[in-house]
N, C-alpha and C positions, 0 to 999 in steps of 0.2 A: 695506267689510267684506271679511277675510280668506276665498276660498275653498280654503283648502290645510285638509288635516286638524289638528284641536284636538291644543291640547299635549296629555303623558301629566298625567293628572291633570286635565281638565279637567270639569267637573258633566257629568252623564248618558254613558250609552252611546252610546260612537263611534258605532253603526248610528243613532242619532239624529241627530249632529252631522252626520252624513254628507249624511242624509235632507234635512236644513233648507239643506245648501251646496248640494245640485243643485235644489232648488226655489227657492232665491234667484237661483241663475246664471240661469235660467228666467224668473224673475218681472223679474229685474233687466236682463236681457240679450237678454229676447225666444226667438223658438222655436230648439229647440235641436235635432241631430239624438242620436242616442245617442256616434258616434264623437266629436262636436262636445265635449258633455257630459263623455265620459272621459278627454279631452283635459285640458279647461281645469281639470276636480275634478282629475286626476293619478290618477283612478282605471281599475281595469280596466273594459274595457264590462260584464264579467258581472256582478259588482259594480252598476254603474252600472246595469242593465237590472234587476236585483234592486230596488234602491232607488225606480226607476219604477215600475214594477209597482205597486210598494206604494203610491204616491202617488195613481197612477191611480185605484186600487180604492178609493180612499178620497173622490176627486177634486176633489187638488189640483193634478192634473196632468192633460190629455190628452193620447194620442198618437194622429196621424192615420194614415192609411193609406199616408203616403210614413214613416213611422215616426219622424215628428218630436214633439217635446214640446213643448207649450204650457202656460199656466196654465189649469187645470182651472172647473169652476164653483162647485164648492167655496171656493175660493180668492179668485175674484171676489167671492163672494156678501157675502163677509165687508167689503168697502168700500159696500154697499149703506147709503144714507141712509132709503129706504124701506124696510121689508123688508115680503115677501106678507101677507094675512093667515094667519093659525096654521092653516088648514084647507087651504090650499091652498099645491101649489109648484112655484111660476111655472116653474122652471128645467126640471122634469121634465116638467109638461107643455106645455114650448113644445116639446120634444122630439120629435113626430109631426107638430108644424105646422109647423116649422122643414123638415123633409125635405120635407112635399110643396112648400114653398114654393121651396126648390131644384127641388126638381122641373120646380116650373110655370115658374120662370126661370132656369133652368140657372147661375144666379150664389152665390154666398155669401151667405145669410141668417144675421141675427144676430139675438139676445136682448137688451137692453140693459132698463137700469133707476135709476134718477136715483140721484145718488153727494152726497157730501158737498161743499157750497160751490160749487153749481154745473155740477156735473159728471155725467158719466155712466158705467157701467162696461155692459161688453158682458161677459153672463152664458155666452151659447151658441154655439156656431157652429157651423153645417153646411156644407161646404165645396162649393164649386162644380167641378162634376166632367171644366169646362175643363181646358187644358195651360195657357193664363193666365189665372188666377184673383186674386182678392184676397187679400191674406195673412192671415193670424188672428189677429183682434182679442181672444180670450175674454181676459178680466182684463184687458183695459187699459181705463185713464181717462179722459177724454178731456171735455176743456169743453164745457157743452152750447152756449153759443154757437154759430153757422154750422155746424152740424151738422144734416142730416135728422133723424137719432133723439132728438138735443138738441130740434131745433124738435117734434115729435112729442110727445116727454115733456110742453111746455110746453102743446098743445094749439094750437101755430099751423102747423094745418093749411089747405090751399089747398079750393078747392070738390069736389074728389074725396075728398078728406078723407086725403090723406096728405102729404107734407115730403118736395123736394128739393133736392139741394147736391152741389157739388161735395166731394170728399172732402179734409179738411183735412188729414189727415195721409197721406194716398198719393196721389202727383201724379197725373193720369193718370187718376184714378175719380171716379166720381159714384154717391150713395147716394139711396136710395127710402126711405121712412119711414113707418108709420102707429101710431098708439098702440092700446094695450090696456089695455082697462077691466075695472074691478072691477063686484061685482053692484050696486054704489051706481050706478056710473057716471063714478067717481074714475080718471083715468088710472095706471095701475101699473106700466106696461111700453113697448116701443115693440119692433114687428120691423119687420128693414129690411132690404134686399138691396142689396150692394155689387158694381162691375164696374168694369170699366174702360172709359173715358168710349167711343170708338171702337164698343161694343157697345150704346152706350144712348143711340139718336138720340131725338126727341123721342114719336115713335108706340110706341117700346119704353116706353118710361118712364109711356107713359098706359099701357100693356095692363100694367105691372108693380106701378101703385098699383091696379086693377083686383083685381088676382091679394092683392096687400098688405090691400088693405081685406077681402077674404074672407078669409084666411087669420088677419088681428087678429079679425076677428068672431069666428072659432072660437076661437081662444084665451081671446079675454075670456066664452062661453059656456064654456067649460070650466074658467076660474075660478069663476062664477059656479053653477058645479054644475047650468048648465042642459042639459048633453050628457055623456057618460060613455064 
């Protein structure tokens, strides 16, 4: 797909056409920074910073605090196979448990949630407040196969009750897993914290399904509208 601007005459308003080329380069191209984005659209950053704005607020897009843009949760939500029950949403409130979960292990914590044919999409992400971190997964796909959050979603979890793996698609990292449940008791979710393998010897990685298994507990009670 063409990302240069739509011929004259083409359906809807350019600020649309505009709007769908920087969140495809995004979606299609992975995180982008603003210069990066006004580059490859051929448009101005003010322009381009306008266009984000809007996507953000809307959130089909996030940008982080080094001012890069990712795909939003928004954006993700929409390849969800399950989706939350109507009362509750997942995505918003994993939002306070995701932070302190960085917190407690100064790594990258994620939102993930089972996707179509097998797969998983990663809903959230809070960023590990390292100089090397894991990069941001929000919106991408990812086979649940040999994956911690994959094994998670499926329920095969080890006697601490949480899934780990080396990270299949970032060399170099290894992922922590535990699932979250609904007020049945139906898995719905999985949070996991990603690092790079060097930070995660074997005694880290038990005090991190430790920290994993409390922090899924609260999630799944605050689906389950047992805490507020």
């Amino acid at each position: 797909m063409s990302l240069t601007d739509p011929e004259p005459g083409a359906d809807g308003p350019r600020s649309v056409h505009r709007a769908l080329m920087l969140l495809t380069c995004v979606a299609e191209r992975g995180p982008q920074t603003l210069t990066a984005l006004a580059r490859v659209l051929d448009m101005s950053p003010s322009t381009t910073m306008r266009l984000g704005r809007a996507l953000v607020h809307w959130g089909y897009l996030d940008r982080d605090e080094s001012g890069t843009y990712t795909t939003g949760h928004r954006f993700a939500s929409l390849q969800r196979a399950v989706p939350a029950a109507p009362e509750t949403d997942i995505v918003e409130l994993s939002g306070p448990v995701l932070r302190a979960l960085t917190d407690d292990t100064q790594e990258s914590s994620y939102l993930s949630v089972q996707g179509a044919a097998q797969t998983l999409v990663y809903l959230r992400q809070v960023p590990s407040p390292q100089a090397i971190r894991h990069v941001n997964w929000t919106g991408r796909s990812l086979p649940m196969a040999g994956t911690a959050a994959g094994a998670a979603l499926m329920g095969q979890v080890d006697e601490q009750g949480v899934a780990v793996a080396k990270a299949i698609a970032t060399e170099g990292a290894t992922a922590v897993a535990a699932p979250v449940r609904d007020a049945s008791g139906t898995i719905v979710a999985a949070l996991s914290v990603v690092g790079p393998s060097f930070r995660m010897p074997p005694r880290v990685i038990t005090r991190y399904g430790e920290q994993l298994r409390t922090r899924s507990t609260e999630l799944s009670d605050l689906i389950a509208g047992k805490i507020s």
